[in-house]
C-alpha positions as MATLAB code, in Angstrom:
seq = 'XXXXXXXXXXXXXXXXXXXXXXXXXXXXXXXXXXXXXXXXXXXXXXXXXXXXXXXXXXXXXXXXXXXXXXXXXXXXXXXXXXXXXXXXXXXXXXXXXXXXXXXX';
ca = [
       0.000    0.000    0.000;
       1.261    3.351   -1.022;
       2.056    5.805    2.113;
       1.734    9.578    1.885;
       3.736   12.229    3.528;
       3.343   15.915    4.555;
       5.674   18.157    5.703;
       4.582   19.327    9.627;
       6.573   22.051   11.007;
       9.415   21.254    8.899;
       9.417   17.357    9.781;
       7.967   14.545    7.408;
       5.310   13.124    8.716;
       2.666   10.037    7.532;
      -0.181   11.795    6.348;
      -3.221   10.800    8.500;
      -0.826    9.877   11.233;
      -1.682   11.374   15.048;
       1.108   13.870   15.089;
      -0.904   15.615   12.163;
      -3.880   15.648   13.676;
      -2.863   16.976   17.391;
      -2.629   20.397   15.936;
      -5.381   22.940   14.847;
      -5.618   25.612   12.588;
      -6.511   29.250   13.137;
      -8.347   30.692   10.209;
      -7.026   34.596    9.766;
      -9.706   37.496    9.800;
     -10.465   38.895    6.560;
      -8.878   42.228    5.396;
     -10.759   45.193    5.414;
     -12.990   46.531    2.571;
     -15.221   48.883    1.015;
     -19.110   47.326    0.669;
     -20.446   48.045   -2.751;
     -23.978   48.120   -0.962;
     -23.502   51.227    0.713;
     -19.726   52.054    0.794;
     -19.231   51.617    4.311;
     -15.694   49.845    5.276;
     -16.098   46.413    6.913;
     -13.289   45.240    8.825;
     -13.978   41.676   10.329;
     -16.002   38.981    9.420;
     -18.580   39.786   12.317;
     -18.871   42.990   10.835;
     -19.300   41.177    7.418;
     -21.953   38.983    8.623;
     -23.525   41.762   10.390;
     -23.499   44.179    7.658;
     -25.062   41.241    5.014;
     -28.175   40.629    7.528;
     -29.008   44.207    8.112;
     -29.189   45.178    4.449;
     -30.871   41.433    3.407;
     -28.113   40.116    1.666;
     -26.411   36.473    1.082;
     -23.317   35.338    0.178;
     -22.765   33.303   -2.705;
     -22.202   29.837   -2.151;
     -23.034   29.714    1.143;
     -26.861   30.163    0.712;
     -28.894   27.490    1.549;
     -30.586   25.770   -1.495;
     -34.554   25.170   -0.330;
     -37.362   24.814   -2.787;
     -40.130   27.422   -2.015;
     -43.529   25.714   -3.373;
     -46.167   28.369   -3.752;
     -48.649   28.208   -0.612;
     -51.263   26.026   -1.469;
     -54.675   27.956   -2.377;
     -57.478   27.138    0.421;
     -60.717   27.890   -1.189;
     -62.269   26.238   -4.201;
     -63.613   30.076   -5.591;
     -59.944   30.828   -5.733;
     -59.301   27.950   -7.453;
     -62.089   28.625  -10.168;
     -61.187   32.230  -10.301;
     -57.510   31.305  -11.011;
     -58.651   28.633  -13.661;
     -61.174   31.267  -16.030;
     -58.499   33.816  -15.575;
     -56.309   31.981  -17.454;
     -59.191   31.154  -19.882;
     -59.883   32.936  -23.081;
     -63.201   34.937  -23.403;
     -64.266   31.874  -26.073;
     -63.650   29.016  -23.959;
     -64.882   30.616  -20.723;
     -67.989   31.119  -22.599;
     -68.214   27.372  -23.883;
     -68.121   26.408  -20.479;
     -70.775   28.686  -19.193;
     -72.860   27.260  -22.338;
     -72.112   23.800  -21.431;
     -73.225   24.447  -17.633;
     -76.169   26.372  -18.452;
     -77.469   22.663  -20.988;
     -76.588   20.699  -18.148;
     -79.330   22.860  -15.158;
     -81.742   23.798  -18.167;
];
């Protein structure tokens, strides 16, 4: 079986060995910049997270990825009223026509 090595603080080590994994890793704060939302600098990623939620932003890649269905429609007039609006004036009339035979 092949074996892989890393360099940790300038020794060779196995990679996946325990000596590799008693360390941990401090992830640096981000520099500071200009927003293009309202040109205010941000200077730490608190700030950055801060500054996205007040003005209703996200950032990319990190969004979650949900599927909004529309909510469903409760009453069966808004479902009629939904179908004849999307209904020409000709067919809305056939079916008027056709209920009109049917309680005549």
């Amino acid at each position: 079986m092949k074996k892989t090595y890393i360099y940790v603080n300038g020794e060779l080590v196995e990679k996946g060995s325990k000596e590799h994994h008693d360390s941990f890793m401090v992830m640096p704060d981000i520099s500071p910049y200009k927003s293009m939302i309202d040109g205010s600098m941000i200077t730490s990623r608190s700030v950055h997270r801060d500054h996205l939620r007040q003005h209703g932003c996200i950032e990319v890649g990190n969004e979650k990825m949900e599927t909004k269905l529309p909510p469903p429609i409760d009453t069966r007039r808004e479902v009629m009223r939904q179908q004849l609006a999307n209904m020409t004036h000709k067919q809305a009339n056939q079916v008027l026509n056709e209920i009109r035979r049917k309680f005549t």
